[in-house]
C-alpha positions in Angstrom: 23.6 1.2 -45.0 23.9 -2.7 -43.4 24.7 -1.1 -40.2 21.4 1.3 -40.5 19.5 -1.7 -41.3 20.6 -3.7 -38.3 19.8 -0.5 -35.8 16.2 -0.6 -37.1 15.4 -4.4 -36.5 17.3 -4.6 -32.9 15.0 -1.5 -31.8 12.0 -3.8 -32.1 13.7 -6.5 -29.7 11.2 -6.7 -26.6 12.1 -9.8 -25.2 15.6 -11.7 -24.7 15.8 -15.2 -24.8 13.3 -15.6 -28.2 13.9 -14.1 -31.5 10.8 -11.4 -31.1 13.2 -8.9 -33.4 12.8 -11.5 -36.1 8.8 -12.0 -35.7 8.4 -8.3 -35.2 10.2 -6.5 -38.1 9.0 -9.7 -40.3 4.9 -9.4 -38.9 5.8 -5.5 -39.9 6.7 -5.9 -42.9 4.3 -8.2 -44.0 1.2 -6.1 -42.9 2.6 -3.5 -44.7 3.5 -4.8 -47.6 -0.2 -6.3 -47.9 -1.4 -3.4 -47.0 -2.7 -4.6 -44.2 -3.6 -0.9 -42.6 -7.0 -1.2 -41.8 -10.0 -3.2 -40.0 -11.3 -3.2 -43.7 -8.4 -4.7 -45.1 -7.5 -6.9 -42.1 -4.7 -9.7 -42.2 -7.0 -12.6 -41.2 -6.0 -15.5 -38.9 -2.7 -14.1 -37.5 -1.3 -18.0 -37.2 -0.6 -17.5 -41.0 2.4 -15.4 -40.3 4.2 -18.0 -38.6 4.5 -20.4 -41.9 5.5 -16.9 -43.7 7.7 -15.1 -42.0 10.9 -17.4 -43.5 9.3 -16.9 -46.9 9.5 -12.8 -46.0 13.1 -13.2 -45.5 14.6 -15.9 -47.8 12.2 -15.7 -50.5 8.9 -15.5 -51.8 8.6 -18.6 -53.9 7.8 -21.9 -52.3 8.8 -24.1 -54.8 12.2 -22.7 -55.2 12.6 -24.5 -51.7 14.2 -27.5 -51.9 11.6 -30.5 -49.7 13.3 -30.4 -46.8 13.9 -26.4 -45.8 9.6 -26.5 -46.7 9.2 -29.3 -43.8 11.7 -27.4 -41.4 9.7 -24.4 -42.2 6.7 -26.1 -41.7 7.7 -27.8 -38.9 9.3 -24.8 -36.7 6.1 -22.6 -37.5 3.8 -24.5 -35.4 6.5 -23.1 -32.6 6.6 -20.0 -33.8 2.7 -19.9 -33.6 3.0 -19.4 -29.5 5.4 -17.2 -29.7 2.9 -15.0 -32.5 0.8 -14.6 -29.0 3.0 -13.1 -27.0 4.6 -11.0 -30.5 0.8 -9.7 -31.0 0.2 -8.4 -27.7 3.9 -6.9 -27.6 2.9 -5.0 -30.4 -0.6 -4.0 -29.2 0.6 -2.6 -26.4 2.9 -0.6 -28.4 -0.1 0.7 -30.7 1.7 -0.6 -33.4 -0.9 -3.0 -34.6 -4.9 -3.1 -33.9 -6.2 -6.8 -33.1 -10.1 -7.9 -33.2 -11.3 -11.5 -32.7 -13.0 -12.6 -35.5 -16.0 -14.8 -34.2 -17.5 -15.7 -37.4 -13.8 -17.6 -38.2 -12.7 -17.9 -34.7 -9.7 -16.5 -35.3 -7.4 -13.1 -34.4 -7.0 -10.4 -37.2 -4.8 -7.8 -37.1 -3.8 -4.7 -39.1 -1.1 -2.2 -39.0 -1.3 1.1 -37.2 0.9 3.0 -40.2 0.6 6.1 -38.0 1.8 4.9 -35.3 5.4 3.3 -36.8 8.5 5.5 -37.2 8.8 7.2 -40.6 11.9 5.6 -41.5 11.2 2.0 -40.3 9.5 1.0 -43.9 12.6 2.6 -45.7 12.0 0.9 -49.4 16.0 0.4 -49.4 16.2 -1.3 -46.0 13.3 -4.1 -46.6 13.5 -3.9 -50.4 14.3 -7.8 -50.3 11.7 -8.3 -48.0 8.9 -6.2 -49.7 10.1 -8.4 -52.8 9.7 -11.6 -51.3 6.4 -10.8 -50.4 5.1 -9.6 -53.4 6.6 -12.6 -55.1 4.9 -14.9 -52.2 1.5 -12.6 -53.3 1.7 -13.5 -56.8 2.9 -17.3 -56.6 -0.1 -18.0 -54.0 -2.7 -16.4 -56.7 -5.3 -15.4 -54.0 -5.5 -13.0 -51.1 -2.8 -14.1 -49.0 -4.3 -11.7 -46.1 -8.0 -13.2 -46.0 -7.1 -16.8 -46.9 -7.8 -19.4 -44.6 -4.6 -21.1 -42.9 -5.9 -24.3 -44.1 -5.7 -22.9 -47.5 -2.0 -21.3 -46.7 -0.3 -24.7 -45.3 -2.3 -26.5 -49.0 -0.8 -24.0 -51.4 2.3 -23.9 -49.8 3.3 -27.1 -48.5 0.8 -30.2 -49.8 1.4 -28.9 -53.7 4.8 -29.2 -52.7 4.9 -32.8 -51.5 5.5 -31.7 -47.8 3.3 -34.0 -45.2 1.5 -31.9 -43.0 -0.6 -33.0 -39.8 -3.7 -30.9 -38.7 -3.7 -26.8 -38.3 
């Protein structure tokens, strides 16, 4: 089972050198797991997924981080934001995900092509953790974590926990 897990996130890999595997099976599951599968129900502002891709994989609760993991995480997202840029068109290319620019908000949006993504990839076994920690992130956030605005994100999860944060 570990070893079918570990096949399915090292097919994503695009690119050596950066963790794009990581981004990409973690941006996946998040879309999906929002359901995130349509212009209509669009995951606004894809910066966001950058603070939330370490919540995807080590759990959905913010303040069950202790201060300092939050500023790391804080802190290496605004890195992982450039490398969202090159993930997104990766994964555009691939038909994988739809983007639109959002001029009203002046931001990127993005959804899932579900069609277009191997049956098996959202196995419930494989990413059950994952699919938890998302739901868990979902409820502990109490609004839509897909249309919320990234100020709003970086506020809920890292000012009301004590983490200093500098401009998004």
């Amino acid at each position: 089972m570990q070893q079918n897990r570990s096949s399915a996130k090292k097919r994503l890999m695009f690119i050596q050198k950066e963790d794009y595997n990581f981004l990409a099976y973690s941006t996946l599951i998040l879309l999906k797991s929002l359901d995130c599968t349509a212009e209509t129900r669009k995951f606004r502002d894809f910066r966001k997924i950058a603070y939330l891709v370490d919540f995807v994989n080590e759990g959905g609760i913010p303040s069950q981080f202790d201060q300092q993991r939050l500023a790391d995480i804080y802190a290496k997202a605004q890195i992982k934001k450039k490398l969202m840029h090159h993930l997104l068109i990766v994964l555009k290319n691939r038909n994988l995900i739809t983007v639109s620019v959002n001029k009203s908000s002046q931001t990127i949006d993005l959804w899932l092509n579900f069609q277009e993504i191997p049956s098996d990839f959202f196995d419930l076994k494989m990413f059950e953790d994952e699919i938890k920690n998302v739901l868990e992130l979902k409820d502990t956030l109490t609004i839509r974590v897909r249309s919320m605005s990234i100020k709003t994100l970086v506020e809920k999860i890292f000012n009301n926990n004590n983490i200093l944060t500098w401009g998004v």
